[in-house]
NUDREN-294762 format. One line per 2 residues: number of its first residue (from 1); their letters; for each residue x, y, z of C-alpha. Coordinates in Angstrom, 2 decimals. Layout:
<nodes>
NUM = A = X/Y/Z; ...
</nodes>
This chain:
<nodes>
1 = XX = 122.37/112.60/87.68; 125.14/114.95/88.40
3 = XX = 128.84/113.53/87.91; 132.10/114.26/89.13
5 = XX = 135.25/113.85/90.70; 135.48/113.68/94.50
7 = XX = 138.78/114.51/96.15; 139.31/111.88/99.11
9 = XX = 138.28/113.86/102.23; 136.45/116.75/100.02
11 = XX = 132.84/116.18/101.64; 130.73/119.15/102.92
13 = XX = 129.35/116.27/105.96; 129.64/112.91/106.98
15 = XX = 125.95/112.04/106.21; 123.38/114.15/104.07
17 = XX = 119.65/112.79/104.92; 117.12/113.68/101.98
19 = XX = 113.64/114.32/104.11; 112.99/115.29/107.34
21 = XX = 109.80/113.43/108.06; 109.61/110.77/111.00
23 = XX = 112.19/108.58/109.25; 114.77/112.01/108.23
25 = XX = 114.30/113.46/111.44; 115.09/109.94/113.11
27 = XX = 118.03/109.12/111.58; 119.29/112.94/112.19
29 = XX = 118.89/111.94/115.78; 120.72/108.65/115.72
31 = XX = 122.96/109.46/113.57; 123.90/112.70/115.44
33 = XX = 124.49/110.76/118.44; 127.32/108.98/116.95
35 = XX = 128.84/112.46/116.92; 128.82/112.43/112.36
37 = XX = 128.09/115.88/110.77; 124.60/115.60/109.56
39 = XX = 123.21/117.68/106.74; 119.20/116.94/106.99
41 = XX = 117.63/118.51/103.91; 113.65/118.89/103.93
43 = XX = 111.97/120.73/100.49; 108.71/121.80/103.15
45 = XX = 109.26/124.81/105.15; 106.46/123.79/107.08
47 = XX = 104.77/120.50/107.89; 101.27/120.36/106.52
49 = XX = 98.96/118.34/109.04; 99.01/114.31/108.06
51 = XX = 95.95/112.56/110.07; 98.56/109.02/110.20
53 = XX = 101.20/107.96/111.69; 100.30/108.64/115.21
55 = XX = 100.61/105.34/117.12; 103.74/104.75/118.35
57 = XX = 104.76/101.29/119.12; 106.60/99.71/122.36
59 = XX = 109.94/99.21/120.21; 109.83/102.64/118.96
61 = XX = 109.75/103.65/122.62; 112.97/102.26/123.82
63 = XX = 114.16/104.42/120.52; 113.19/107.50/121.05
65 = XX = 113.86/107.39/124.96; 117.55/107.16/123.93
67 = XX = 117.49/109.78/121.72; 115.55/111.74/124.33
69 = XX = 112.73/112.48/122.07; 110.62/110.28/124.54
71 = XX = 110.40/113.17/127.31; 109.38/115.38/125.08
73 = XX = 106.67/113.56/123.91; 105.13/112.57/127.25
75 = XX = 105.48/116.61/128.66; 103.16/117.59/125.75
77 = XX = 100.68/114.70/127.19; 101.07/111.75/124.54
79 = XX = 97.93/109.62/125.64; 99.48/106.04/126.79
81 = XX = 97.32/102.96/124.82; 97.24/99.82/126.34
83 = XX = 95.59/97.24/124.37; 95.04/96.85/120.49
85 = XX = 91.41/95.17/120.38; 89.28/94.07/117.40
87 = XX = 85.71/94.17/118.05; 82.58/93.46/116.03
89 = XX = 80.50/96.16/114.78; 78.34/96.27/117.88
91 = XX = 81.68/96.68/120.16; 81.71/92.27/121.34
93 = XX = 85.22/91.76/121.98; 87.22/89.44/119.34
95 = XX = 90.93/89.70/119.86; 92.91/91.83/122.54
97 = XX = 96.75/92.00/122.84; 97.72/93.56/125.77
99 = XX = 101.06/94.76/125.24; 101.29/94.88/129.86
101 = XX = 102.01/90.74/128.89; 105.25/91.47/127.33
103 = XX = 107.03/92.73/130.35; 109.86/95.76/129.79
105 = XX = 110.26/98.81/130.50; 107.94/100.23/128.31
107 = XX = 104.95/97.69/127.32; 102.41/100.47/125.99
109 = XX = 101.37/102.49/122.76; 101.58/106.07/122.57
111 = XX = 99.68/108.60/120.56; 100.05/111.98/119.20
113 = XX = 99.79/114.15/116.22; 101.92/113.39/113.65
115 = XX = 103.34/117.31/113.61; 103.94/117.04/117.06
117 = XX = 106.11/113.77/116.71; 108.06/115.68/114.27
119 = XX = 108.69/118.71/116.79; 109.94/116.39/119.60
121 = XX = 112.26/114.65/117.33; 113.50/117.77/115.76
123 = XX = 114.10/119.26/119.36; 116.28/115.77/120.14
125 = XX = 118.87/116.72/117.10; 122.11/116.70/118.49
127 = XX = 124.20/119.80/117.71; 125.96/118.42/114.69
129 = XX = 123.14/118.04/113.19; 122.59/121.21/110.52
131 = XX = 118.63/121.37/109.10; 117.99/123.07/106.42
133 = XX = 114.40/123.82/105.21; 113.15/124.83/101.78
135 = XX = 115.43/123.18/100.56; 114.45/120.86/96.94
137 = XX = 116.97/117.67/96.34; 117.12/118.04/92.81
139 = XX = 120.32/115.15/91.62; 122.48/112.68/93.15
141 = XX = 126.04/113.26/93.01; 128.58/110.50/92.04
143 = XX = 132.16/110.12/90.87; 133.28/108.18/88.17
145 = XX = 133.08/104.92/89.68; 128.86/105.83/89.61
147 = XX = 128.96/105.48/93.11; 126.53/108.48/95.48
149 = XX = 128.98/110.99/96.79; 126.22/113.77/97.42
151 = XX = 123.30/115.82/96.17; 122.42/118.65/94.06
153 = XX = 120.21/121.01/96.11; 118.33/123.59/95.31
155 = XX = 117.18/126.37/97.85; 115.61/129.99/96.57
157 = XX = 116.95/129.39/93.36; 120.29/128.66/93.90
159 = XX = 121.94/125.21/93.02; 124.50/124.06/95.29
161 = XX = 126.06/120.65/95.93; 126.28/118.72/99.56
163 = XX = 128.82/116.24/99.58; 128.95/113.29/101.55
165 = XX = 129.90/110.15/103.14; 126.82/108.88/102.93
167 = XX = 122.90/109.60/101.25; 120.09/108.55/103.18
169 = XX = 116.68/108.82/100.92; 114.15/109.38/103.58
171 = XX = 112.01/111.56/100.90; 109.17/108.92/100.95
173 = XX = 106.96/106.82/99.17; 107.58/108.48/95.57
175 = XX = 110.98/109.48/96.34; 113.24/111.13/93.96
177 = XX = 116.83/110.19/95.35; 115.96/106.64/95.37
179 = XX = 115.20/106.56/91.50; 117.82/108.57/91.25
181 = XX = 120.40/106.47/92.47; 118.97/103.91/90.35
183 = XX = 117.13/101.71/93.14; 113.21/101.16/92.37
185 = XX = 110.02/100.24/94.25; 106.95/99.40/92.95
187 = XX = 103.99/100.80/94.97; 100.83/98.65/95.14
189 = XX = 97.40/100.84/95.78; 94.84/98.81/98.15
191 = XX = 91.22/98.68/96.61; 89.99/101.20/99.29
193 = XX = 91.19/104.40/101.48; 90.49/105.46/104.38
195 = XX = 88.62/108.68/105.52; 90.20/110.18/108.45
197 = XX = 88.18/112.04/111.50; 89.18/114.10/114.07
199 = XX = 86.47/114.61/116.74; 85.65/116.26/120.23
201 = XX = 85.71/113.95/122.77; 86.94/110.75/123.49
203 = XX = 85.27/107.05/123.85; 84.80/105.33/126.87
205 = XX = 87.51/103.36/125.96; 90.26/105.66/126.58
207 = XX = 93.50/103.16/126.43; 93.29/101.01/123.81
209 = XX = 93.33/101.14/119.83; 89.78/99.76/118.86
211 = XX = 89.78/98.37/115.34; 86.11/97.05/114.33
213 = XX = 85.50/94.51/111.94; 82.59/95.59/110.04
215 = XX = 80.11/94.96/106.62; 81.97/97.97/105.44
217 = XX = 85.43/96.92/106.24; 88.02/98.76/108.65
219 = XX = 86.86/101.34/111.38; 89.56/102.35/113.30
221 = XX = 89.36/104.34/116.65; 91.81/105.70/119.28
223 = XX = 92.69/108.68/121.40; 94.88/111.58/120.74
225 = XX = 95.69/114.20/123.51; 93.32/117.49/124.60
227 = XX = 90.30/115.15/124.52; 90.04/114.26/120.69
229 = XX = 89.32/111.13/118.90; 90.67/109.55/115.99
231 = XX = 88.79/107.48/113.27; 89.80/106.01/110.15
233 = XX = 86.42/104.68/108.20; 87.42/102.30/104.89
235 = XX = 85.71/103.51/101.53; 85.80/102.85/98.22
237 = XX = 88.00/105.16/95.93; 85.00/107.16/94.93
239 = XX = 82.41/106.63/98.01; 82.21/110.12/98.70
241 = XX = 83.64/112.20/96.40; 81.39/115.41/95.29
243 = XX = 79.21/114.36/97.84; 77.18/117.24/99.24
245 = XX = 76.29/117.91/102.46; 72.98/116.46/102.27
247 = XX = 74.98/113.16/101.45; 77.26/113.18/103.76
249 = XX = 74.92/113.92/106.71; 72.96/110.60/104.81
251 = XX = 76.49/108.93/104.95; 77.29/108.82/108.53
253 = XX = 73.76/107.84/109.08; 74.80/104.59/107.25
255 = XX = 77.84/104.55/108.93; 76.49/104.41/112.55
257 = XX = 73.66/102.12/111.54; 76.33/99.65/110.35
259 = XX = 78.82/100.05/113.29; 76.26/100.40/116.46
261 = XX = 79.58/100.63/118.41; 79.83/103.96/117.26
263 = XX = 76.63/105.28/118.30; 78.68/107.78/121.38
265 = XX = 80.38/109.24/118.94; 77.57/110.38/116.01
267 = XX = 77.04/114.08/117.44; 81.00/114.63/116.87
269 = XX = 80.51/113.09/113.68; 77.84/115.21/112.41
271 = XX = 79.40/118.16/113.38; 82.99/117.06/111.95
273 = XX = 82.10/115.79/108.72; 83.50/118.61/107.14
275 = XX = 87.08/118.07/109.01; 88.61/115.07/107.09
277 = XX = 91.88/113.89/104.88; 90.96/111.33/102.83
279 = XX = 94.27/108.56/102.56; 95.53/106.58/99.84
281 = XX = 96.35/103.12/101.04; 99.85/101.62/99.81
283 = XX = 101.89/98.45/100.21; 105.50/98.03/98.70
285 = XX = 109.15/96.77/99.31; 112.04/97.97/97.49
287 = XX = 114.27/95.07/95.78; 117.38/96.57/97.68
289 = XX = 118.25/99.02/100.26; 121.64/100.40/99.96
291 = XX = 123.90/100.80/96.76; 127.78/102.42/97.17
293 = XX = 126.95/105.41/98.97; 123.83/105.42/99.80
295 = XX = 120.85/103.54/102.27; 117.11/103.88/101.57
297 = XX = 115.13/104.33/104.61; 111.02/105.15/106.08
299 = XX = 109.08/105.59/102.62; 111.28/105.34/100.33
301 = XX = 112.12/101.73/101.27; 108.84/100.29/101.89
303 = XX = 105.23/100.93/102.79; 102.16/99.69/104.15
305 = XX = 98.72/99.22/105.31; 98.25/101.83/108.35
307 = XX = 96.19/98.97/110.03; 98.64/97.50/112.07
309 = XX = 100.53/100.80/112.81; 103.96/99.56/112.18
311 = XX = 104.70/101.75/108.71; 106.27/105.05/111.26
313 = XX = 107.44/102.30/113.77; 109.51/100.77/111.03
315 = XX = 111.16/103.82/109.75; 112.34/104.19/113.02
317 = XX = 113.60/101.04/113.70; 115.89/101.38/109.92
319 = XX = 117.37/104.14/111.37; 118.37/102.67/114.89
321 = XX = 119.76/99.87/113.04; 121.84/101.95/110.08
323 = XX = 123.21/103.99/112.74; 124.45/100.86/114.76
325 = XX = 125.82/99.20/111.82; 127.78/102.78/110.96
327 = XX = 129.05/102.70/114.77; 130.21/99.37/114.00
329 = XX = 131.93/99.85/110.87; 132.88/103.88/111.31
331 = XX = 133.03/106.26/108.56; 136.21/107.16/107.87
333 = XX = 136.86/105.12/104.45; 134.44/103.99/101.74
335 = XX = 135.31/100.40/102.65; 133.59/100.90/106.28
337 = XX = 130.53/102.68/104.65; 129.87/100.05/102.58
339 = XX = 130.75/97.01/105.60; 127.94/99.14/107.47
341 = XX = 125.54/99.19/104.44; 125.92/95.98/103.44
343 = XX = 125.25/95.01/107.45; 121.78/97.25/106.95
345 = XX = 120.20/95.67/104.56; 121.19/92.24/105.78
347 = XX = 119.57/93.24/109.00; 116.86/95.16/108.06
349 = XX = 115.37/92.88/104.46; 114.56/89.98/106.51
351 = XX = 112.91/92.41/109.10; 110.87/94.68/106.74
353 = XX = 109.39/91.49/104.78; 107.72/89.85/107.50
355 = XX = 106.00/93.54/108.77; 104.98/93.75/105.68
357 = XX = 103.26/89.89/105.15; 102.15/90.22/108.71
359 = XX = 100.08/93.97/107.91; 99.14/92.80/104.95
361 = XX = 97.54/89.59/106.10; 96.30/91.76/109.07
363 = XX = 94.40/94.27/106.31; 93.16/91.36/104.40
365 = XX = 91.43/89.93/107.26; 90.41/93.15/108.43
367 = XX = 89.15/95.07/105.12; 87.66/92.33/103.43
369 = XX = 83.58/93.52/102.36; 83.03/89.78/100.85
371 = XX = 81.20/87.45/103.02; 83.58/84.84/102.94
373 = XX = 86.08/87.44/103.59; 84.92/88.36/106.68
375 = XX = 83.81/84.95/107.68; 87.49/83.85/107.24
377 = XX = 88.94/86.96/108.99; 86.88/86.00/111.99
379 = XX = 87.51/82.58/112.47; 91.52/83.68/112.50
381 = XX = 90.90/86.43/115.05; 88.67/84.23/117.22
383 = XX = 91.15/81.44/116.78; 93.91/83.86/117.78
385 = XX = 91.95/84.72/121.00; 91.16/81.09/122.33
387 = XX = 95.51/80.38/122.13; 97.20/82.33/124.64
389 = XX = 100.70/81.44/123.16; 99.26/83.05/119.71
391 = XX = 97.65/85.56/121.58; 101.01/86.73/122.74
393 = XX = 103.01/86.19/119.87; 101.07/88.09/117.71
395 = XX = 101.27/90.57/120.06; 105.09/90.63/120.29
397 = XX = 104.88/91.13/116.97; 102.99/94.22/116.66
399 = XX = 105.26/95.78/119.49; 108.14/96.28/117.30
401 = XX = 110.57/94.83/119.95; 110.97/91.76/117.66
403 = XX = 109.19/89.07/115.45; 108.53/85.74/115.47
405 = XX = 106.55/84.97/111.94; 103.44/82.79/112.57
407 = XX = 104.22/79.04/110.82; 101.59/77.07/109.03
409 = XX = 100.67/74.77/112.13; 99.96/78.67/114.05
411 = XX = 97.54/79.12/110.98; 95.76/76.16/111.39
413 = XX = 95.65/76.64/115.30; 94.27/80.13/114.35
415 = XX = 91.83/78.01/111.80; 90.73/75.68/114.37
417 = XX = 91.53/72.35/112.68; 94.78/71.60/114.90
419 = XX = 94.36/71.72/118.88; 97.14/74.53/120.01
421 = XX = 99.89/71.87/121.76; 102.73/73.78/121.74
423 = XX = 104.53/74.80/124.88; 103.67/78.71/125.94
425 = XX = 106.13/81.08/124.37; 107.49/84.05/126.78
427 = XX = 108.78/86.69/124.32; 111.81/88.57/125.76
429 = XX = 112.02/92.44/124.90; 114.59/93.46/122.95
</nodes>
């Protein structure tokens, strides 16, 4: 931690934003549109290709349209999803939520690559926005008072400092500003990964997310654009690892077996076993947010499971809301900063807790390899499916336009051993 003194009004920009991933590169956006100097600092020079975070959700929509990434993303033919279904192995319909039941403007999924939602957001920075790549965050800055007045960078060697307004840690999961600045998060590895697929070609079932519930846990299929496929398979930590060819031919043989519904695709498989990221699975919350100074945001504020999609949709939603509460508040003074941080983390804590209960009751039910497990996750996504109200709340939920948490009389609707008597809920769109 670097220390100094801090001359009122001696700041190189109003706001210097510590990662340009989705959750960086959306808060350079709506934070730019507020008209703030924005430093955005990213250590990559390049993106490396991530196979996640490529479903974007209804309430991420209505974001990105006003930032006029939205465009952007549609021109370079984002494939519009529909439904989120689980299935059984063989395909049999369990649970669909139709997101066309919500109403709005924009009551669909969309899907790209990951890179490519990175391009159309960094195309949508507004012109005070100055990004700098190659560029390591090395220290937080503060004054005396140990309150975050900037970073120390480093960029080909050279150490420079960035003063600021405000720090937002958008650096991710393991994220060096936020321990730093003395704020902590403890991340929480899932008992499995997933192995990520690209393939040729897509299903038959061209709008819709397709999760399966299987012997083997989590399959996971969509549609990306230029005729590809996504599919996430769940495996244990050390399923395949030095497996040879041989095996992994042997593998997917297994795999198909187990999941009929995947027979259409076990060609592309073959031929694409050799074209996979195997992911880590997290789940965490950070105690706090904000301290004087500076917000956490994306990664570095909380993570987990990508079953439900929201982790990307989330990060964008903390940076909507920071840059409302800032255009509340204003930036001017230390006092307003800290009004609009405070007004953050009220918003957002309530807000990030019950995405992450709801994905990580989703994953439990969906992941589960014990046969009680899986009996249990059925009988809540089959009791899901035979309430229309719950049908549509949960899928409100997953929209990101807003959430209603599920009470204990849903979860024994869902459980079958209370009739569902409750008067149908119509979800407005926020």
């Amino acid at each position: 931690m670097t220390t100094g003194h801090t001359p009122a009004g001696a700041v190189d920009a109003d706001v210097v934003v510590c990662g340009a991933g989705v959750a960086g590169l959306a808060a350079a956006c709506a934070l730019g549109r507020l008209g703030l100097d924005v430093a955005l600092l990213e250590k990559n020079r390049r993106q490396p290709p991530v196979w996640k975070g490529e479903v974007l959700q209804p309430g991420s929509l209505n974001s990105l349209h006003s930032w006029g990434a939205l465009p952007a993303l549609e021109a370079r033919r984002a494939v519009r999803l529909n439904r989120l279904v689980t299935r059984r192995a063989d395909g049999a319909e369990l649970l669909t939520m139709d997101f066309g039941m919500l109403g709005g403007e924009r009551s669909w999924m969309l899907s790209h690559d990951y890179t490519t939602i990175l391009e159309c957001l960094g195309e949508s920075l507004g012109t005070t926005v100055h990004w700098q790549r190659g560029v390591l965050v090395k220290d937080v800055v503060k004054d005396g008072d140990g309150r975050v007045v900037g970073v120390r960078a480093v960029s080909d060697g050279s150490e420079y400092d960035v003063r600021a307004r405000l720090v937002v840690a958008a650096d991710g999961m393991s994220s060096r500003v936020r321990r730093l600045s003395g704020l902590s998060a403890s991340p929480v590895a899932y008992g499995h990964k997933l192995l990520s697929f690209e393939l040729p070609g897509t299903p038959d079932m061209d709008d819709e997310v397709s999760a399966y519930v299987t012997d083997r846990g989590l399959v996971m299929v969509y549609p990306l654009p230029d005729e590809r496929t996504r599919v996430y398979v769940q495996v244990a930590p050390d399923e395949i690892r030095s497996a040879d060819r041989a095996r992994l031919q042997q593998w997917c043989d297994e795999l198909i077996a187990g999941v009929p519904a995947l027979g259409p695709l076990a060609p592309a498989f073959k031929e694409g076993l050799d074209r996979r990221q195997l992911l880590p699975v997290w789940q965490y919350r950070a105690p706090s947010l904000v301290r004087p100074g500076i917000a956490l945001i994306g990664e570095a504020a909380h993570g987990v499971h990508p079953l439900a999609a929201q982790g990307m949709n989330t990060a964008i939603g903390d940076a909507r809301v920071l840059a409302d509460r800032l255009a509340g508040a204003g930036i001017t003074g230390r006092g307003a900063v800290d009004r609009a941080l405070r007004a953050y983390e009220a918003g957002r804590r309530d807000r990030i807790r019950d995405v992450h209960v709801m994905s990580h009751r989703a994953a439990r039910m969906m992941t589960s390899t014990s046969g009680l497990g899986r009996a249990l996750g059925l009988r809540l996504l089959s009791g899901t499916a035979r309430s229309a109200r719950l049908r549509r709340l949960t899928t409100y939920n997953m929209s990101g336009l807003g959430m209603r948490p599920l009470g204990t009389v849903d979860r024994l609707v869902q459980l079958g051993v209370l009739p569902d008597r409750k008067a149908p809920w119509l979800p407005v769109p926020k």
